[in-house]
C-alpha positions in Angstrom: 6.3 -0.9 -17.2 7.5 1.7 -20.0 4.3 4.3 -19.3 4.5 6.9 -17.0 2.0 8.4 -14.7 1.6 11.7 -17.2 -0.2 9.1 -19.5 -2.5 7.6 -17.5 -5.4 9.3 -15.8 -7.8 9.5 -13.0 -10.6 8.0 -15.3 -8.6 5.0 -16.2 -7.6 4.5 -12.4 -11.0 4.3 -11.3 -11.9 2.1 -14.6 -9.0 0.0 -13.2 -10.6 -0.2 -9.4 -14.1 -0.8 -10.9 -12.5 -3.8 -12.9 -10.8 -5.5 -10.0 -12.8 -9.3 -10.3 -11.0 -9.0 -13.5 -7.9 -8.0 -12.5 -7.9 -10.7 -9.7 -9.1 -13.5 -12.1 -6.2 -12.2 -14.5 -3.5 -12.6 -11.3 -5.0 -16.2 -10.2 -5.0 -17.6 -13.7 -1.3 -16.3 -14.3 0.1 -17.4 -10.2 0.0 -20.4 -8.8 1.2 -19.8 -5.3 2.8 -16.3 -4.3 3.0 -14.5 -0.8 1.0 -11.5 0.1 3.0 -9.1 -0.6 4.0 -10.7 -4.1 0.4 -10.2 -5.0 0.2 -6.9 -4.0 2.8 -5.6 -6.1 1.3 -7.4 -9.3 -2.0 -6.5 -8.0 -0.2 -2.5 -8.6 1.1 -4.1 -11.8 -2.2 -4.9 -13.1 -3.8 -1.8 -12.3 -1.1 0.5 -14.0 -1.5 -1.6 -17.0 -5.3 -1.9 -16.9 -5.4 2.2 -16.5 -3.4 2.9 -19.8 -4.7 1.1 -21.4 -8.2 1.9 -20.4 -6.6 5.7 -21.6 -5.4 4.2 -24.9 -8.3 2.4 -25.9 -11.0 4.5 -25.4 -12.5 4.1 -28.4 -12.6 0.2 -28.2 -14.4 0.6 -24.7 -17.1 2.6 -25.9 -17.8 0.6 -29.0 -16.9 -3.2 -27.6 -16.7 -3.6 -24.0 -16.5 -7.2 -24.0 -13.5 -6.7 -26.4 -12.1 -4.3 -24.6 -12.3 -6.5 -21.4 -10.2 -10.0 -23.1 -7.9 -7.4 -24.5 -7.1 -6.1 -21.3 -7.2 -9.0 -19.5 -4.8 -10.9 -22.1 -2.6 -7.8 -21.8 -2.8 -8.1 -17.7 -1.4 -11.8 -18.2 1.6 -11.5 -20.3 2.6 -8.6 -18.4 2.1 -10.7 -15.1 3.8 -13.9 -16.8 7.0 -11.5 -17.8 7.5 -10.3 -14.3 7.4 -13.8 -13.1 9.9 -15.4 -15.5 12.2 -12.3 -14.8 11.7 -13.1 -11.3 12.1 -17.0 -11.6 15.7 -16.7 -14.0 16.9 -14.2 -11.4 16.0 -16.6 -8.4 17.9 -19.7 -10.5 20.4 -17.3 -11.4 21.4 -16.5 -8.2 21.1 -20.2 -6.7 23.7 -21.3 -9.4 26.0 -18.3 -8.6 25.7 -19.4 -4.8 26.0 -23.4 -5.6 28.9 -22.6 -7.7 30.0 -20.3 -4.9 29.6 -23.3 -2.5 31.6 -26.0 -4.6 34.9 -23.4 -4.8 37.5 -26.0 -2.8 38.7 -24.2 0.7 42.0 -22.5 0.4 44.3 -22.1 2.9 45.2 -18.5 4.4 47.6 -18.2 1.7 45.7 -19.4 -1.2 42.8 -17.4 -0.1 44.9 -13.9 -0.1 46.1 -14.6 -3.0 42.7 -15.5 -4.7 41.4 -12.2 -3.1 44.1 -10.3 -4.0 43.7 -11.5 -7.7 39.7 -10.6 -7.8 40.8 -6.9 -6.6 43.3 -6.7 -9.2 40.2 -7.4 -11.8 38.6 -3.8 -10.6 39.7 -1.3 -12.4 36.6 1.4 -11.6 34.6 2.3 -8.8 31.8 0.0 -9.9 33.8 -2.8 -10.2 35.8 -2.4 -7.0 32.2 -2.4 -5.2 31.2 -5.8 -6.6 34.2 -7.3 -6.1 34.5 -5.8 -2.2 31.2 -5.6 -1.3 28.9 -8.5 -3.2 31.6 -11.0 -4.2 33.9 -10.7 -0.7 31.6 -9.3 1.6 28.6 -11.2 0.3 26.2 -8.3 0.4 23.3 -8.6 -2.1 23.6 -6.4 -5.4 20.5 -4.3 -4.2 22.5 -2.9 -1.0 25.3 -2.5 -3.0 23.1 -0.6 -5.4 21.6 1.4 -2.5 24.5 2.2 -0.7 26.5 3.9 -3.5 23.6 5.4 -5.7 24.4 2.9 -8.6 21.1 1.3 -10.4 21.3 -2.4 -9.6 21.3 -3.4 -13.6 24.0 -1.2 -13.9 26.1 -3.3 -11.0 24.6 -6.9 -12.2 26.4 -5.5 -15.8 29.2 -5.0 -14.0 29.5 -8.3 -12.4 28.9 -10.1 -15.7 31.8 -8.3 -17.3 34.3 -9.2 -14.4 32.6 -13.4 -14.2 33.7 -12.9 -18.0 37.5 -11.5 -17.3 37.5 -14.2 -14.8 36.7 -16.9 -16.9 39.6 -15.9 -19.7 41.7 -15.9 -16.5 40.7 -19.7 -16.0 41.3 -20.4 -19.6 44.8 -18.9 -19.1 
């Protein structure tokens, strides 16, 4: 979410806590099934959103509050629907990388030197030697990666889209 916490304020948090059979209804109507902790974080979600714009849209709270409420609550949804369709393309993302991963034919000790002296030879900087080392040989997620050498984890999954497309014009080769 794009708003920072100088925008919203105390009277729009406790708005937000006074509104939470709304903010529940808005999270069951968007979720089907999702863990505890899943719910908790868009349950955070929700609040954030419902607070700025409680702070926003003063005026339409004084004046309309049932207007104000199916604004809110439409806002709530789309922002809870976004998070879960990044979540669900990142889930199927990372299945096809590993099924694709999976399929790769065995190499012998040979072959697979070579092949991982060839993906090391694709790094030219830091960022790139850690994807190909850590995530791609090591097969250590993208977020400890990311944790371990202070790089944001978009700025690594950019990183491994540029080498998967270097690799690719090496296939085509």
């Amino acid at each position: 979410m794009s708003t920072t916490s100088e925008t919203i304020t105390e009277a729009g948090f406790l708005a937000a806590l006074a509104a939470m059979p709304l903010i529940n209804g808005a999270i069951k109507h968007t979720t089907y099934r999702i863990g505890i902790a899943e719910r908790e974080d868009l349950v955070q979600d929700a609040i954030l959103t419902y607070a700025a714009f409680y702070d926003t849209h003063t005026e339409l709270w004084g004046a309309d509050p049932d207007a104000f409420r199916a604004q809110v609550y439409q806002k709530i949804r789309w922002l809870l629907l976004d998070k879960l369709r990044r979540e669900k393309w990142l889930t199927e993302r990372i299945e096809h990388d590993e099924a694709t991963l999976a399929n790769l034919p065995l190499a012998g000790d040979t072959e697979l030197a070579a092949i991982t002296q060839a993906l090391r030879s694709l790094a030219g900087t830091d960022r790139e030697r850690a994807v190909v080392e850590y995530h791609w040989l090591r097969g250590i997620p993208l977020a400890q990666v990311a944790a371990a050498t202070g790089v944001p984890v978009r700025s690594l999954r950019a990183v491994r889209t540029t080498l998967r497309t270097r690799l690719r014009r090496l296939e085509a080769i």
